[in-house]
PAZAPA-4460 file (N, C-alpha, C; in steps of 0.05 Angstrom, whole numbers, plus 32768, in hexadecimal, padded with zeros to 4 digits):
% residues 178
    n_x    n_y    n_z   ca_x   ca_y   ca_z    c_x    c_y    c_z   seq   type   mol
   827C   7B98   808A   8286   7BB2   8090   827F   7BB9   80AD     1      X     A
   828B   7BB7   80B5   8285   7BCE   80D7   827A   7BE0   80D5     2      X     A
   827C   7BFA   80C7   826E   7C0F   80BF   8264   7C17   80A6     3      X     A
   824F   7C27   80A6   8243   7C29   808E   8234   7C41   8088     4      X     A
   8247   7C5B   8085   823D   7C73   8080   8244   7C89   8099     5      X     A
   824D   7C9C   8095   8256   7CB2   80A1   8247   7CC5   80A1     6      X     A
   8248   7CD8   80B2   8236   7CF0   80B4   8240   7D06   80CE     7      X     A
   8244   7D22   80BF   824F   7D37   80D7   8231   7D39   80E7     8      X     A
   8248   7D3C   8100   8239   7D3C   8117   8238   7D57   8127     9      X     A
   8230   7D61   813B   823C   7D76   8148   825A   7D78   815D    10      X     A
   8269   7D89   815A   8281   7D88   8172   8295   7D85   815B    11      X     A
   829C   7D87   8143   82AA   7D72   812F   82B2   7D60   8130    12      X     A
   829A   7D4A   8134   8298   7D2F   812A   8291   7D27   8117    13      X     A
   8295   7D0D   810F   8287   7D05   80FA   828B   7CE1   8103    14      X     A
   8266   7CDB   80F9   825E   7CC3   810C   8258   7CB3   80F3    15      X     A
   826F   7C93   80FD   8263   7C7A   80E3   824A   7C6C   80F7    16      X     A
   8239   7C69   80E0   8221   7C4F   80E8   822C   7C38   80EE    17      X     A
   8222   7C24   80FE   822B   7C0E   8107   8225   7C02   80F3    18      X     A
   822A   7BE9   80E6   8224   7BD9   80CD   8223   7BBB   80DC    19      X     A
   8242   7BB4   80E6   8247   7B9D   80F1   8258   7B98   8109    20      X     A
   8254   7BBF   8117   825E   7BC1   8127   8251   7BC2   8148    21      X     A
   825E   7BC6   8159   8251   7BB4   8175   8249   7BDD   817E    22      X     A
   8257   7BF3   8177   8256   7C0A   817C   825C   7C28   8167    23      X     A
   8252   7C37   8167   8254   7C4C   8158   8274   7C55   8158    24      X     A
   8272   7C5E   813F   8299   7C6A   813B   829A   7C87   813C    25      X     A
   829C   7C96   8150   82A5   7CB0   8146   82C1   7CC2   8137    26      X     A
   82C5   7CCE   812D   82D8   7CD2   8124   82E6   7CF1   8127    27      X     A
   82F3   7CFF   812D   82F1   7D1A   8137   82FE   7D2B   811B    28      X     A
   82F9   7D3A   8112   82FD   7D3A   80F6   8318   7D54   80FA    29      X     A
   8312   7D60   8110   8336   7D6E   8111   834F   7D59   8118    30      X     A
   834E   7D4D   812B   836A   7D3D   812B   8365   7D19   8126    31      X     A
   834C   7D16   811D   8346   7CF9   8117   8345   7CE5   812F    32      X     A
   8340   7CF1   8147   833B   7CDD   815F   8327   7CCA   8155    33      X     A
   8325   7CB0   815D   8310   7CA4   8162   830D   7C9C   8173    34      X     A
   82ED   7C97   817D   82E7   7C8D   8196   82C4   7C87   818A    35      X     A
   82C6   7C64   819C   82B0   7C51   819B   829C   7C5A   81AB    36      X     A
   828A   7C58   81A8   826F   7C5A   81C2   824F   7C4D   81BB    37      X     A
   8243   7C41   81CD   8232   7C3F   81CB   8233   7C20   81C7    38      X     A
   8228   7C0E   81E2   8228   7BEB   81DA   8208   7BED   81D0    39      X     A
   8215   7BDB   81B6   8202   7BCC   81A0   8200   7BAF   81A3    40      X     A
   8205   7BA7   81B7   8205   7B94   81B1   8224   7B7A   81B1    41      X     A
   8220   7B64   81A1   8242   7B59   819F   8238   7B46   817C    42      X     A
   824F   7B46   8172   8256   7B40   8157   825B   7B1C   815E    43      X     A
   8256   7B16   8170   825D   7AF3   8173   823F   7AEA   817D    44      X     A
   8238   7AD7   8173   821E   7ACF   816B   821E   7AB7   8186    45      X     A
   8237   7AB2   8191   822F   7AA0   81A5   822F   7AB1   81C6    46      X     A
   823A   7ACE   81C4   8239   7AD2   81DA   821C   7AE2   81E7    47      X     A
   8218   7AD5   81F9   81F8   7AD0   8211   81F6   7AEE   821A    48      X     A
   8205   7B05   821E   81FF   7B1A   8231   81F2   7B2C   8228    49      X     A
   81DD   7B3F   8236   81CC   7B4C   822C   81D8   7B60   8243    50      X     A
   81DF   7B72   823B   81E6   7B8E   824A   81D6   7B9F   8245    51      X     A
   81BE   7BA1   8232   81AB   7BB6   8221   8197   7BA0   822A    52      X     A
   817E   7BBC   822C   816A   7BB0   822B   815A   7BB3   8215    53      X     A
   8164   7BB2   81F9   8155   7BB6   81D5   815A   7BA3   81D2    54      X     A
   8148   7B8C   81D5   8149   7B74   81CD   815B   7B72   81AA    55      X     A
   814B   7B81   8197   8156   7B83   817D   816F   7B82   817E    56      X     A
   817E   7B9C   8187   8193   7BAC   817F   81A4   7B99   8191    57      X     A
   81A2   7B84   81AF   81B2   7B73   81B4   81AC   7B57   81B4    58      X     A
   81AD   7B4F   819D   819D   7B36   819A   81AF   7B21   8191    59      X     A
   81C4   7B2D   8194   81DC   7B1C   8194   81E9   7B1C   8175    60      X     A
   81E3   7B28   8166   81E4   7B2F   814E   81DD   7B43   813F    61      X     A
   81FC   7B57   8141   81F8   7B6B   8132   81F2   7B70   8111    62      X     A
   8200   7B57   8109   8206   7B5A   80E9   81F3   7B6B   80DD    63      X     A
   81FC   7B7C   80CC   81E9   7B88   80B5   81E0   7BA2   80C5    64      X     A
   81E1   7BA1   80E2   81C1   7BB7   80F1   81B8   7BD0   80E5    65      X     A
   81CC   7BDC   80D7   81C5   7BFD   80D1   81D7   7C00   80C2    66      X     A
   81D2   7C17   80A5   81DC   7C0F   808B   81D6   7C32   8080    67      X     A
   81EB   7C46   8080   81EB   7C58   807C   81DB   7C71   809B    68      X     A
   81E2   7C8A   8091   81E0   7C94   80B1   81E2   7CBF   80A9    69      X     A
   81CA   7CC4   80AF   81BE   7CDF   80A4   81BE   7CEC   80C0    70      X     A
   81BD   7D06   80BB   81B6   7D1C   80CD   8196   7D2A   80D0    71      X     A
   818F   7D29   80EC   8173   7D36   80E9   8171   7D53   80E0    72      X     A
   8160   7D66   80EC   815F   7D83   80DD   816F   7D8E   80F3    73      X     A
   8173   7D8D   8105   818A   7D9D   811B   81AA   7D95   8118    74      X     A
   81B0   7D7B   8107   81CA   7D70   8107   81D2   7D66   8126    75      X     A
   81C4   7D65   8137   81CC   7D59   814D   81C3   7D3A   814A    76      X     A
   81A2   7D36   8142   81A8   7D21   813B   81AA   7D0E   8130    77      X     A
   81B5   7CF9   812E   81C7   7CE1   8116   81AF   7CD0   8112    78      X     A
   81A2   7CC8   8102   8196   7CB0   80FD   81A6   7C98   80DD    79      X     A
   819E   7C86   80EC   81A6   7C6A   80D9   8190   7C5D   80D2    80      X     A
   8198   7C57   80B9   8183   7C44   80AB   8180   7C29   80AF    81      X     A
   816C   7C1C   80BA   8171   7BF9   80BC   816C   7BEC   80AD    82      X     A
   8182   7BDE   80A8   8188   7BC8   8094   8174   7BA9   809C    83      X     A
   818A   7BA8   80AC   817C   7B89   80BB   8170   7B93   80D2    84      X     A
   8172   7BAF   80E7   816D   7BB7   80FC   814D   7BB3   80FC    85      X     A
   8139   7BBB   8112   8123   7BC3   810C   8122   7BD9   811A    86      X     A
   812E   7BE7   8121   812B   7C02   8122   813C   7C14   8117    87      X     A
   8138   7C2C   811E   8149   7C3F   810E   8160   7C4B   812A    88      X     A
   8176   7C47   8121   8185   7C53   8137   818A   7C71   8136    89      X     A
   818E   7C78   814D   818B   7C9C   8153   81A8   7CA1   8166    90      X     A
   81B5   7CAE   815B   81D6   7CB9   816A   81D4   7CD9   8170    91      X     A
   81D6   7CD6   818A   81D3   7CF8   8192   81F2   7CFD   8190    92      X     A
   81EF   7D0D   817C   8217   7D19   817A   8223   7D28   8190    93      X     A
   820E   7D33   81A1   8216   7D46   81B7   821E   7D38   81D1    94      X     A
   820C   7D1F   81CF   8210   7D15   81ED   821C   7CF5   81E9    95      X     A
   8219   7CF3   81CE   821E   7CD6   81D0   8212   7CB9   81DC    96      X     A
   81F8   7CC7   81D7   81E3   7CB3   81DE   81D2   7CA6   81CD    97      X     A
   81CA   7C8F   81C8   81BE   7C83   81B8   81A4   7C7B   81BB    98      X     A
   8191   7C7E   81A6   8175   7C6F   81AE   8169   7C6A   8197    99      X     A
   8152   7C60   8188   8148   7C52   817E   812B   7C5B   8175   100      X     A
   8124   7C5E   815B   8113   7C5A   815B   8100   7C44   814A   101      X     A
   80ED   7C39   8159   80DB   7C1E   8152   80C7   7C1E   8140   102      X     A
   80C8   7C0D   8132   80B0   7C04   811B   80C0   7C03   8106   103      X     A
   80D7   7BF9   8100   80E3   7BF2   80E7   80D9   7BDE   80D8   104      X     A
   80D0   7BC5   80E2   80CB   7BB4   80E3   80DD   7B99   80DF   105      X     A
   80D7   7B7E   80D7   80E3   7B6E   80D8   80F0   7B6A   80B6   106      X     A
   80FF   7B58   80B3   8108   7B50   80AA   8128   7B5F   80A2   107      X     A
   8136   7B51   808E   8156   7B57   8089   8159   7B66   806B   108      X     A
   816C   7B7B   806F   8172   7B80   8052   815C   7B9E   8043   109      X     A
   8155   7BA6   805A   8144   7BB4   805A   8145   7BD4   8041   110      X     A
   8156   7BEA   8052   815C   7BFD   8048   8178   7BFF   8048   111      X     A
   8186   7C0B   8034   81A6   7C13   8034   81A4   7C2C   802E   112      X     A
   81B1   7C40   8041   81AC   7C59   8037   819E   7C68   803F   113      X     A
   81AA   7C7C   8047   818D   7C98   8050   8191   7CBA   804C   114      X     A
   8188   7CCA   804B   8188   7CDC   803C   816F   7CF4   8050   115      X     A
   8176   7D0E   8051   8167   7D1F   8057   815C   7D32   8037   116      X     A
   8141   7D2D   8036   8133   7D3C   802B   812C   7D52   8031   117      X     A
   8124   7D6C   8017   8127   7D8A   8017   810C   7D91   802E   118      X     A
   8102   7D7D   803A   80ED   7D80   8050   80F4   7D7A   806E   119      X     A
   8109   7D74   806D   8116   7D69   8087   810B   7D4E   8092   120      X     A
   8106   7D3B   8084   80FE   7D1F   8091   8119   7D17   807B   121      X     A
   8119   7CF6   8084   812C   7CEA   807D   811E   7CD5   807C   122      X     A
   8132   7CCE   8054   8130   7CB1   804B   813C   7C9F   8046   123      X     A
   8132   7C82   8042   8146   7C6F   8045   813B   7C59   802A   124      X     A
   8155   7C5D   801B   8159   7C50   8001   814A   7C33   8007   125      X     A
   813B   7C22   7FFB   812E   7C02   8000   8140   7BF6   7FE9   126      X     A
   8152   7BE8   8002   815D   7BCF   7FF2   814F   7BBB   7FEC   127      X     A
   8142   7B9E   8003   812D   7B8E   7FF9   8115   7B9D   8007   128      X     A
   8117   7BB3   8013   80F3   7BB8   801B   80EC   7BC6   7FF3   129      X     A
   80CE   7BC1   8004   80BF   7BC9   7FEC   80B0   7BEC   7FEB   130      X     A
   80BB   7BF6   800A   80BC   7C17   8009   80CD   7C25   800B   131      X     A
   80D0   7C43   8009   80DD   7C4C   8013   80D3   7C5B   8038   132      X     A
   80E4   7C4C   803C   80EB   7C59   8063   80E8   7C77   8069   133      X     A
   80D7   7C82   8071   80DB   7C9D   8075   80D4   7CA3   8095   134      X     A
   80EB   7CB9   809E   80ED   7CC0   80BC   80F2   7CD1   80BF   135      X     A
   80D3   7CDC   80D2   80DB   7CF8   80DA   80E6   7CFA   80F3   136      X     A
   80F6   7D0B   80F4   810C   7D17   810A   80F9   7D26   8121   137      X     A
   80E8   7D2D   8113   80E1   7D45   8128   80CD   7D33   813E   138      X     A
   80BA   7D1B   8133   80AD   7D0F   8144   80BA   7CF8   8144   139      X     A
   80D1   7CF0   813F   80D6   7CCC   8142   80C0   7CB8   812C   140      X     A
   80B6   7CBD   811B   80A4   7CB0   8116   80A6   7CA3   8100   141      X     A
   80A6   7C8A   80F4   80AC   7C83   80DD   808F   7C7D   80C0   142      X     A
   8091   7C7A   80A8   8081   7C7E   8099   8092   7C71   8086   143      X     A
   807D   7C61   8071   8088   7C57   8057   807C   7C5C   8043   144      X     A
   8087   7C57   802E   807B   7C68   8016   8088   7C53   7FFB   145      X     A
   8070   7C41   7FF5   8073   7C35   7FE0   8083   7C36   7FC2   146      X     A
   8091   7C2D   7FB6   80A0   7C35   7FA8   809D   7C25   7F87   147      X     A
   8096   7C31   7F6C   8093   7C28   7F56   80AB   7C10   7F54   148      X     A
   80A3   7C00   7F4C   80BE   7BED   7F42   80CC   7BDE   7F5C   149      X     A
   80B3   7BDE   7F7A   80C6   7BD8   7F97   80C0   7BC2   7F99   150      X     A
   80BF   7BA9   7F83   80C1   7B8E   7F84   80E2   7B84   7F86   151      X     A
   80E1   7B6D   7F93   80FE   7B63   7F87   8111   7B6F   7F9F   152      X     A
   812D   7B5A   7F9F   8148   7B62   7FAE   8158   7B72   7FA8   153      X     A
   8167   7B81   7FB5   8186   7B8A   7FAF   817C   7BA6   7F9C   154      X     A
   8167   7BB3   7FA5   8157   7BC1   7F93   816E   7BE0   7F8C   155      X     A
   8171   7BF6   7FA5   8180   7C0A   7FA4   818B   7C08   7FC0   156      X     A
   81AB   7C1D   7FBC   81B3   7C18   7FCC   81C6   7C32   7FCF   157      X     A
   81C1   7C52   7FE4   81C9   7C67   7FE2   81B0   7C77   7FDD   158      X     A
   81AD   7C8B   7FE5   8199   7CA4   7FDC   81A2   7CBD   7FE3   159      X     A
   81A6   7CCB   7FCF   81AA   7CE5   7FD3   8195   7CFC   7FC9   160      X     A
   8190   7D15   7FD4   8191   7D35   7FD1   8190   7D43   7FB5   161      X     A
   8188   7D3F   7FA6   8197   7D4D   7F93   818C   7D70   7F91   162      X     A
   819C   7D7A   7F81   8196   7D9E   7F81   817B   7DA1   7F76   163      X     A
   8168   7D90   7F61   814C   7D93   7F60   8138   7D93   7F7C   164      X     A
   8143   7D86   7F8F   8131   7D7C   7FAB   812C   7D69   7FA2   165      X     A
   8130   7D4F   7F92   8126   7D3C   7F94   8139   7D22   7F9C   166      X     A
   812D   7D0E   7FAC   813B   7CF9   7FB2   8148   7CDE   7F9B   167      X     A
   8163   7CD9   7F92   816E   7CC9   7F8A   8175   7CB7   7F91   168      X     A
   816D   7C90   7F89   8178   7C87   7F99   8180   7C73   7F8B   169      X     A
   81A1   7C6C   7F89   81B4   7C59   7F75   81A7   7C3C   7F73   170      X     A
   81A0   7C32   7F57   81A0   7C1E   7F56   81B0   7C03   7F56   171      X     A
   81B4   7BF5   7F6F   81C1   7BDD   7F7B   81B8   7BC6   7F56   172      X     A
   81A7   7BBF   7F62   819D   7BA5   7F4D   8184   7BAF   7F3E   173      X     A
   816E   7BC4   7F41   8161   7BCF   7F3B   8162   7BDE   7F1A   174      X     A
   8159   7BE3   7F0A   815D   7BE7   7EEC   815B   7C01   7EE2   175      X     A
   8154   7C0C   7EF5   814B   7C30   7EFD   8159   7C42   7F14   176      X     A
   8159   7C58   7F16   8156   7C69   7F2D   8144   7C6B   7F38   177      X     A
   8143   7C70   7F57   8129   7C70   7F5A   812D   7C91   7F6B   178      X     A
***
């Protein structure tokens, strides 16, 4: 998939996550313009150029990088969940600028999915991680938070809000909600 999850932005936009794409998709939600921005990188695994200096995010391989895509507490700004990424990507809706924040860590297959909680941080559903991802907006700062049953692949995949305040998050291969 090129993209993977939508989210209003400010200006009436509405911004897809990159999934397997080289740049962010905006979408203008009165007359449906689109327009690309922001190099990620390139989707061909043999080509050499580094135009970015995020080693990660141009490493010559986007596949997978970011997998669903939330709003902080101002709605200006966009964060994405990393899949295969190791960081968390950040889309300023106002300016159209992109940046990053670090300590995702390594490996693939990470989180699908992310969600703002009735506290204003944001979470991110664990596909093969064994936590749930949590990021606060207000300091950039990331935190995990162990999860009953966070053994195993293909665990959940989606998290939502619900009207109790508590976080839902669809079971992919997983035998439960979590």
């Amino acid at each position: 998939a090129k993209w993977s999850g939508i989210c209003a932005g400010l200006g009436g936009w509405l911004f897809c996550a990159p999934h397997d794409a080289c740049a962010v998709l905006a979408v203008s939600d009165g007359n449906r313009e689109l327009k690309l921005f922001g190099d990620l990188g390139s989707n061909n695994s043999n080509n050499n150029s580094n135009s970015n200096n995020n080693d990660d995010v141009n490493n010559n391989n986007t596949s997978g990088k970011w997998f669903g895509i939330a709003a902080g507490n101002c709605g200006r700004l966009l964060y994405c969940a990393p899949y295969n990424a190791q960081q968390v990507l950040v889309i300023d809706s106002s300016t159209l600028e992109l940046s990053f924040v670090e300590g995702a860590g390594e490996g693939t297959r990470k989180w699908s999915g992310i969600a703002r909680g009735p506290d204003g941080l944001l979470f991110c559903a664990p596909y093969d991680a064994d936590e749930v991802l949590v990021i606060d907006p207000r300091s950039d700062s990331l935190a995990l938070i162990p999860c009953v049953g966070g053994a195993g692949k293909a665990k959940w995949s989606g998290i939502a809000l619900a009207a109790d305040g508590q976080l839902y998050c669809a079971p992919a291969c997983a035998k439960t909600v979590l």
